[in-house]
C-alpha positions, 0 to 999 in steps of 0.5 A: 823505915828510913836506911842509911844504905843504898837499895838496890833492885836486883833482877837475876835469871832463874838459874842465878837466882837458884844458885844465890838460893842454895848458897844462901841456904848452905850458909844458913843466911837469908839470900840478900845477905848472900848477895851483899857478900858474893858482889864485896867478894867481887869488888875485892877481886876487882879492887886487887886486879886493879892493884895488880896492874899498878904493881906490873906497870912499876915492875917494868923497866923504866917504870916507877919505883917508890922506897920500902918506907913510902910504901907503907906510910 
């Protein structure tokens, strides 16, 4: 059955794979979906982590300062 999405072929140790199992089944939702939501999550932290640097580096004396309204442009 052709997809559009990319498949990915996850091999996890025993404990991990118990742990996806139980969330998936207290969320009522097959493990693979649990999967898929648990690595968005992780890429969100990673995402704000990196934006987070950003903002820091602006805070800084001397860094650079962009206007309210460019902002959200």
């Amino acid at each position: 059955m052709p997809t559009t999405h990319q498949r990915i072929n996850l091999t996890v140790p025993p404990h991990l794979g118990s742990v996806l199992q139980r969330l998936a089944k207290r969320d009522n939702m097959a493990m693979a979906k649990k999967t898929l939501q648990l690595v968005e999550q992780a890429l969100e932290i990673e995402e704000d982590r990196y934006f987070d640097k950003i903002a820091m580096e602006r805070e800084k004396q001397g860094g650079r300062l962009i206007p309210h309204e460019q902002a959200w442009m």
